[in-house]
GULUMGU-787764 format. One record per residue (C-alpha): residue number from 1; residue in one letter; x, y, z. Coordinates in steps of 0.001 Angstrom, whole numbers, plus 500000, padded with zeros to 6 digits. Layout:
// GULUMGU-787764
REC  num  residu       x       y       z
REC  NUM       A       X       Y       Z
...
//
This chain:
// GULUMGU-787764
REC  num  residu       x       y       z
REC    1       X  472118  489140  481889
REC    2       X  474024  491965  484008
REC    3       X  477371  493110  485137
REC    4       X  477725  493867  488761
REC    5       X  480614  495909  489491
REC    6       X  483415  493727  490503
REC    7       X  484542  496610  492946
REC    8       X  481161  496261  494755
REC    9       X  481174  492326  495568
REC   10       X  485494  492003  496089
REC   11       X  484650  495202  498372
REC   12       X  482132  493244  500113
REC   13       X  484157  490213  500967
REC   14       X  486982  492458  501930
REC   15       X  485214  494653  504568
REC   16       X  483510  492301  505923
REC   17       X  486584  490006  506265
REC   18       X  489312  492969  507118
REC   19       X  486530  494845  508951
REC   20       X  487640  496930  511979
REC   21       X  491450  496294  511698
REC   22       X  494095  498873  510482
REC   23       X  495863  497313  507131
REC   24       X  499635  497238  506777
REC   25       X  500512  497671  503319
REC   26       X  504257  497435  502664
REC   27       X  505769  498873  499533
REC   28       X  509168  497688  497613
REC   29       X  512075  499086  496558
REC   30       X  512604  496135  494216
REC   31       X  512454  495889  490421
REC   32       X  513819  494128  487237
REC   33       X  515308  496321  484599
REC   34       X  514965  494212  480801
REC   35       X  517526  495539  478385
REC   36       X  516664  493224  475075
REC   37       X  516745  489356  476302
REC   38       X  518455  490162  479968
REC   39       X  517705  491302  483361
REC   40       X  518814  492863  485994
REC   41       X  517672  493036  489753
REC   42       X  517230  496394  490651
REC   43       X  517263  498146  494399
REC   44       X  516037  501610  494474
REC   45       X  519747  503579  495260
REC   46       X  521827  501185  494791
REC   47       X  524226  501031  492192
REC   48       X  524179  497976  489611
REC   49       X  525211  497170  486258
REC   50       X  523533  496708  482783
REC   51       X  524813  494739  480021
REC   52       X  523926  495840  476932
REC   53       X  524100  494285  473240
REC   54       X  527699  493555  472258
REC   55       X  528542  493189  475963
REC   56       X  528972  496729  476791
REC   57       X  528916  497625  480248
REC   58       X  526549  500746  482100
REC   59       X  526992  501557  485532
REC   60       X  523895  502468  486597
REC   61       X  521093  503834  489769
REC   62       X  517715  504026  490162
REC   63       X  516436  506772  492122
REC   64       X  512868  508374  492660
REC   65       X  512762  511957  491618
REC   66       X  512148  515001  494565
REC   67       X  508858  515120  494094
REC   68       X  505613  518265  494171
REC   69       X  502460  518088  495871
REC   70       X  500779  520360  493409
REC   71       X  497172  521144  494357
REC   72       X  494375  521391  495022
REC   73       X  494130  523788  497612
REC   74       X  498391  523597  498886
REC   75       X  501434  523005  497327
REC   76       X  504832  521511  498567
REC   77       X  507615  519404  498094
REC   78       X  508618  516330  499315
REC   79       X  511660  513743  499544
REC   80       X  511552  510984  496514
REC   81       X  511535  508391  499358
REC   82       X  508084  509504  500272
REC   83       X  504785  508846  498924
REC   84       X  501777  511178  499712
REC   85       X  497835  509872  500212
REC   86       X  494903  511774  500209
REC   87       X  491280  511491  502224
REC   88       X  488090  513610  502257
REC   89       X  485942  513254  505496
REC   90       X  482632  515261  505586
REC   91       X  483734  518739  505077
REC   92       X  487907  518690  504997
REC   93       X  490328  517778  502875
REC   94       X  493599  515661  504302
REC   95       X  497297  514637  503602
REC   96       X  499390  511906  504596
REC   97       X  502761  511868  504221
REC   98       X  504285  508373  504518
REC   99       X  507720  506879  503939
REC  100       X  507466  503839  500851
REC  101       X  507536  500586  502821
REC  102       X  505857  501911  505888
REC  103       X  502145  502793  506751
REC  104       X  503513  504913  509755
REC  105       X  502169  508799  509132
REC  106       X  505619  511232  509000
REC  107       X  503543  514505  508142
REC  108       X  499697  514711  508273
REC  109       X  497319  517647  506888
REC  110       X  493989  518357  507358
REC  111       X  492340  521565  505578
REC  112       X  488757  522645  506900
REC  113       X  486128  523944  504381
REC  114       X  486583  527528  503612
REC  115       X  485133  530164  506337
REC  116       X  485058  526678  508681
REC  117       X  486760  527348  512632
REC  118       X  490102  529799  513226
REC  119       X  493396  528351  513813
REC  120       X  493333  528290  518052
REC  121       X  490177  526246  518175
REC  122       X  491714  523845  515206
REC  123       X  494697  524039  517261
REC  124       X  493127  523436  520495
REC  125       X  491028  520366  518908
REC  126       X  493585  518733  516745
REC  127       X  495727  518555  519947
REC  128       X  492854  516751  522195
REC  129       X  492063  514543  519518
REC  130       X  495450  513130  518938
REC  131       X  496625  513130  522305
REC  132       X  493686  510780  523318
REC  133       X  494593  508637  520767
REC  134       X  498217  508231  522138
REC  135       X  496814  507023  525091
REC  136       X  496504  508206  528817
REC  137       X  500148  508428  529222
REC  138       X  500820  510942  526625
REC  139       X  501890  514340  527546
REC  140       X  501841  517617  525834
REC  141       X  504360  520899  525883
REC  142       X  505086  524080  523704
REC  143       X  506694  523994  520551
REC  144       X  507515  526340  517813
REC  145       X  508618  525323  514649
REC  146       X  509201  527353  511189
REC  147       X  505795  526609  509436
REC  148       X  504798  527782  505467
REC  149       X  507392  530828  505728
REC  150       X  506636  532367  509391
REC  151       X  507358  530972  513306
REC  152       X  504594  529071  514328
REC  153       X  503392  528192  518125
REC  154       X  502196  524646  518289
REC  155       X  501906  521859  520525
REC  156       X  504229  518607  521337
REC  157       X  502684  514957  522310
REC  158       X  504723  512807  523596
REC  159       X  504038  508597  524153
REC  160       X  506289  506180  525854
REC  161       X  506261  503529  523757
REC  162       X  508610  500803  524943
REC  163       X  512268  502473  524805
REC  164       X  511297  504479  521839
REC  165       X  509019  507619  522256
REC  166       X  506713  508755  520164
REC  167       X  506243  512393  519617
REC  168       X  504033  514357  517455
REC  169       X  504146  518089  516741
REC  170       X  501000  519858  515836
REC  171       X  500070  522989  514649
REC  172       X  497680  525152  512853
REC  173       X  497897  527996  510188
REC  174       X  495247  529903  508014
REC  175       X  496398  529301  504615
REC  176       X  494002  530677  501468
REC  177       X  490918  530903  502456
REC  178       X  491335  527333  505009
REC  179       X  492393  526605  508168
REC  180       X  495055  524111  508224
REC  181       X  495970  521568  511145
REC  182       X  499339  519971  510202
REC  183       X  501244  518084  512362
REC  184       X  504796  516029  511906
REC  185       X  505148  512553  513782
REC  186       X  508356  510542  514594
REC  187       X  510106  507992  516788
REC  188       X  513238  508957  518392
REC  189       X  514910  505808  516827
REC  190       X  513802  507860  513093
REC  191       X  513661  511599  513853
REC  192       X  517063  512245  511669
REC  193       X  515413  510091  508434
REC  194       X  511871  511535  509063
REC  195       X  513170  515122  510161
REC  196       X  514224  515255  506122
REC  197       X  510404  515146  504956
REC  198       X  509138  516934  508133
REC  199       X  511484  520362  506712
REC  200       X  511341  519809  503358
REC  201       X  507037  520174  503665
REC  202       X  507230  522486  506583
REC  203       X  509355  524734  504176
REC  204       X  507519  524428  500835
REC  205       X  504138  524802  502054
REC  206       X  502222  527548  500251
REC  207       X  498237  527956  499125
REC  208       X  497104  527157  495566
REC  209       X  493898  529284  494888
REC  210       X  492628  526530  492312
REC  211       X  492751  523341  491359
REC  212       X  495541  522487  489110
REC  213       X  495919  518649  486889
REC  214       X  499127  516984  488675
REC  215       X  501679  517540  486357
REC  216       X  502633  514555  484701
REC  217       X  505726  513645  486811
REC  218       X  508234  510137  486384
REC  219       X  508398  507348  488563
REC  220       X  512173  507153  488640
REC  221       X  515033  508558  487270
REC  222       X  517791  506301  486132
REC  223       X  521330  507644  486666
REC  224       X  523724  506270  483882
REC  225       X  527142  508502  483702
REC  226       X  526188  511596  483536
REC  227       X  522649  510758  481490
REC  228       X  519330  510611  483341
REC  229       X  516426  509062  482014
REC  230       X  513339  509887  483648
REC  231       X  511281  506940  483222
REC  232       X  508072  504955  484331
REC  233       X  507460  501391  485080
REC  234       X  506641  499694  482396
REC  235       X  507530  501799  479791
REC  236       X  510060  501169  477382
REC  237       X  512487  503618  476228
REC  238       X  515853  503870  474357
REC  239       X  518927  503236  476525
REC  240       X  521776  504836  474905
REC  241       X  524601  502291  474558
REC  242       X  527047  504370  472941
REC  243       X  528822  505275  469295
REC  244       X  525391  506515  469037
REC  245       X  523660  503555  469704
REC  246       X  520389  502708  471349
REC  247       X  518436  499834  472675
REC  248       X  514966  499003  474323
REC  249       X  514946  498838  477900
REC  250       X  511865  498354  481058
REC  251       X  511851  498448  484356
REC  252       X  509455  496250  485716
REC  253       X  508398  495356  488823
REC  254       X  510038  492457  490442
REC  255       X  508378  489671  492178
REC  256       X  507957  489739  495785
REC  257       X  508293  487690  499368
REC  258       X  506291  487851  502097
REC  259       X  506810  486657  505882
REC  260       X  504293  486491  508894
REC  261       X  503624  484807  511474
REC  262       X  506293  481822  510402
REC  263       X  504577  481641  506562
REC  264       X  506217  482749  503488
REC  265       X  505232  482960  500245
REC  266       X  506124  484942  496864
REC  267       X  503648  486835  494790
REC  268       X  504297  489084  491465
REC  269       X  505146  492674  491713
REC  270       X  501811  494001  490815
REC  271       X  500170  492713  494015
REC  272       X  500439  493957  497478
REC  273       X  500267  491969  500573
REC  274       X  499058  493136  503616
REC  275       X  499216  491445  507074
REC  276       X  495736  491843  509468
REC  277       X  496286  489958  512744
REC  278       X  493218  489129  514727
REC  279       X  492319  487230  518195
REC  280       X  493794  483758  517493
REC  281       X  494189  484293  513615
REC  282       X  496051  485690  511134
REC  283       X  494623  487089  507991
REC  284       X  497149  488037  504699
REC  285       X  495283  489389  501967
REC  286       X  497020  489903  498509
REC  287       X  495547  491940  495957
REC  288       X  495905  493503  492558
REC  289       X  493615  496164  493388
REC  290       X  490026  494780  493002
REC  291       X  491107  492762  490006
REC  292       X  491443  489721  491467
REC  293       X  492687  488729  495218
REC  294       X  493846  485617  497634
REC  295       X  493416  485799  500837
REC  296       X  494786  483820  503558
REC  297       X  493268  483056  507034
REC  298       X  495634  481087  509329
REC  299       X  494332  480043  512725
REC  300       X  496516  480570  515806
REC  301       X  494978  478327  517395
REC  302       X  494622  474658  517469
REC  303       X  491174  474149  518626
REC  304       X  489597  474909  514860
REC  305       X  488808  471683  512629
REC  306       X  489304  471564  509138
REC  307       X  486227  470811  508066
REC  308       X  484407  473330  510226
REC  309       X  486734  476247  509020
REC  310       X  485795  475254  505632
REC  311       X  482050  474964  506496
REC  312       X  481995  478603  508202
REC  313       X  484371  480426  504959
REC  314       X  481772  478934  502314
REC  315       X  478600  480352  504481
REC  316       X  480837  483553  505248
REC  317       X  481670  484077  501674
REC  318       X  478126  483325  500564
REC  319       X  476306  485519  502741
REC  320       X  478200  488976  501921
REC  321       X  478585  488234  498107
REC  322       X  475181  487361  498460
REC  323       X  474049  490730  500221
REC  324       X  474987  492841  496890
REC  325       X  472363  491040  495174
REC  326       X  474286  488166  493449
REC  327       X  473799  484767  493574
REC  328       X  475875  481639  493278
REC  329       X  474895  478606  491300
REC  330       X  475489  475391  492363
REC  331       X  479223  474244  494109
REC  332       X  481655  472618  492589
REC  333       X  484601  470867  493354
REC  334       X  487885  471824  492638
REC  335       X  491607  471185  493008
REC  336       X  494815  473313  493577
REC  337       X  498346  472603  493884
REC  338       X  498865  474063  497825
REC  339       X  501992  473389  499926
REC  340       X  502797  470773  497774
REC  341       X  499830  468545  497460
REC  342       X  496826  468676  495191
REC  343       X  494180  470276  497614
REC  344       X  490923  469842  497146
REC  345       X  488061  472619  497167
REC  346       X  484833  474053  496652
REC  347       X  483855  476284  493761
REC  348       X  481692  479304  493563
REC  349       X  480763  480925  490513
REC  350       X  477642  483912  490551
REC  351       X  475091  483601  487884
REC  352       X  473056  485869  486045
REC  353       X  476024  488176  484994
REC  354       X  477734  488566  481891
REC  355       X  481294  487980  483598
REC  356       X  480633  485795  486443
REC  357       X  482713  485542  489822
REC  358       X  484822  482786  490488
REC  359       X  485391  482341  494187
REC  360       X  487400  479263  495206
REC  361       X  488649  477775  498966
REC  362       X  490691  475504  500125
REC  363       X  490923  474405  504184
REC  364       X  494115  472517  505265
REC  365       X  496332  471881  508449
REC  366       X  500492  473468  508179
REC  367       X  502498  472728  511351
REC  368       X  499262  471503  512979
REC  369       X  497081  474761  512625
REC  370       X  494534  475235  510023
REC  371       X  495072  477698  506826
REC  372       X  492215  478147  504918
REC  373       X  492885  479831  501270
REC  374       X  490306  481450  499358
REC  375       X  491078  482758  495633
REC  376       X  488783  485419  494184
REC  377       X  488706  486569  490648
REC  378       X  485925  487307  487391
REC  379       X  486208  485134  484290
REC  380       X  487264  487733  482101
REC  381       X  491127  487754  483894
REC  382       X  491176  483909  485300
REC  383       X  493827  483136  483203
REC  384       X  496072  485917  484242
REC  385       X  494680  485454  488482
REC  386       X  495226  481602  487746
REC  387       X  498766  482592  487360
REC  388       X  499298  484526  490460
REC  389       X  497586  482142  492546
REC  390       X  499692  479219  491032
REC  391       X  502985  481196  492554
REC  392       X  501640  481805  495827
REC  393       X  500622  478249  496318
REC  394       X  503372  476935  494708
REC  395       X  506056  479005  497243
REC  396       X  504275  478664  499894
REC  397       X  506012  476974  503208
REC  398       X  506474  477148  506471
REC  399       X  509351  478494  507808
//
């Protein structure tokens, strides 16, 4: 018997499924704060109220701290509201600086390999690359902007998009022993929120000469009075109540809706759904990272039968599991509570492997186009996946 990675055959339905298409992965500001038996909702700066044992009353916030990029290679700050992601392509190291809730890039970074170009040719070849991706209608201009401590000359692109431009400036600094192409993107509808990140980076940029651990930061702070408790989801701690008092509390994350293309649905916390649209299809994929996963295909169109979407998934699915090296045993049939109805299905399950992969799929027609469902997970967590899946069926509709 053998384990195949998980990763390796949920990445290979993924790929080949989301292949060529830019993901939209929106975040939440939504939680549920548990003090003993109750809960709150909880919106990330807003003010609420917590009720603790005896029936005393907290007025309370959640906020994310300010937070520090802290190596390797640069250091900065950036607004709580932000989150930061990293990439490596052959021979750089990158930054992008996005706002939670939106995949849109506010400040980007890209480092070159030490001793690799000077900063007018990074300059020159950031600022060709990025203004053909605008488009043939983007322009370019001077700019200057304060940059890691000293006046910087850059470059401005500007797209027309619709009534709301799209402008990007870009520049490029030696910093350590890199070169370092940075640029800072906005609309004009969100230069004032995004304007907040673009000085706060722009101002706290400086060159770590080694790798540092990231130090080992909070999630949130909750504002109670004039305590702060810097705290992390799911993590208890002791909320002080008063008269010297204390009782457990959590934040957790709250489940979630999700709306496209005139479907909704909720699913917990701990998964993220992302939207792909395609030529005459939809696809919605939600995931707890490579744990376990439903995805969603909904045809646009009415021309696709339900039996022949179902035909082409199971052959679909087969062949890229199949091209890690696993195999399937026989199908099965199956059932599933969907819209409603008891749906039925076909089963997959891999053989050979000490915690097989159960991948099941369901075809049927909402407001006379076809949604076919497909629910992937490893026997080890089914009971746990089972659970998810049961709330996304369950909810949902059509709107």
């Amino acid at each position: 018997m053998t384990t195949r990675p998980f990763t390796l055959l949920a990445t290979a339905i993924l790929v080949a499924v989301l292949a060529g298409s830019a993901l939209a992965a929106p975040d939440s500001d939504r939680y549920e704060m548990h003090v003993g038996k109750k809960k709150v909702d909880v919106v990330v700066g807003e003010p609420f109220r917590i009720t603790a044992t005896g029936g005393v009353h907290l007025d309370a916030v959640l906020r994310r701290p300010a937070r520090v990029w802290p190596g390797p290679v640069l250091r900065f700050r950036y607004p709580r509201e932000f989150r930061v992601d990293t990439n490596e392509p052959k021979g750089f190291l990158g930054w992008n600086v996005r706002r939670f809730g939106h995949e849109e890039i506010v400040v980007r970074m890209l480092a070159w390999a030490p001793g690799r170009s000077d900063p007018a040719k990074a300059l020159a070849g950031a600022a060709r690359t990025l203004k053909g991706k605008l488009g043939t209608g983007a322009t370019e201009e001077p700019v200057q902007r304060e940059v890691a401590g000293e006046t910087r000359k850059g470059v401005r692109l500007t797209a027309m998009i619709g009534d709301d431009p799209q402008r990007e400036d870009v520049f490029a600094l030696r910093i350590g022993d890199r070169v370092l192409v940075i640029s800072f993107r906005w609309r004009e509808s969100t230069r004032a929120r995004d304007e907040v990140a673009h000085t706060m980076v722009a101002g706290t940029l400086t060159p770590v000469e080694e790798a540092k651990e990231a130090e080992a930061r909070p999630e949130f702070e909750l504002h109670v009075g004039k305590r702060v408790y810097r705290i992390d989801v799911g993590k208890a701690f002791d909320l002080e109540t008063g008269e010297g008092k204390t009782q457990s509390a959590v934040l957790r994350l709250g489940n979630r809706t999700f709306r496209a293309h005139g479907l909704t649905f909720r699913h917990p916390g701990d998964m993220s759904a992302r939207l792909v649209d395609k030529p005459g299809r939809a696809m919605i994929h939600v995931e707890r990272g490579l744990a376990y996963f439903a995805s969603l295909q909904y045809f646009l169109v009415g021309a696709v039968e339900p039996e022949m979407a179902q035909a082409l998934s199971l052959k679909f699915v087969k062949s890229s599991v199949e091209k890690t090296g696993a195999k399937f045993g026989r199908d099965r049939s199956c059932r599933f509570r969907i819209f409603g109805k008891s749906r039925g299905g076909t089963r997959m399950t891999t053989v050979g492997e000490d915690d097989p992969t159960i991948i099941e799929i369901y075809t049927l027609v909402v407001g006379g186009k076809v949604l076919s469902v497909l629910f992937h997970c490893r026997k080890s967590n089914k009971e746990q996946a089972r659970a998810a899946f049961k709330m996304i069926a369950s909810t949902l509709k059509k709107e």
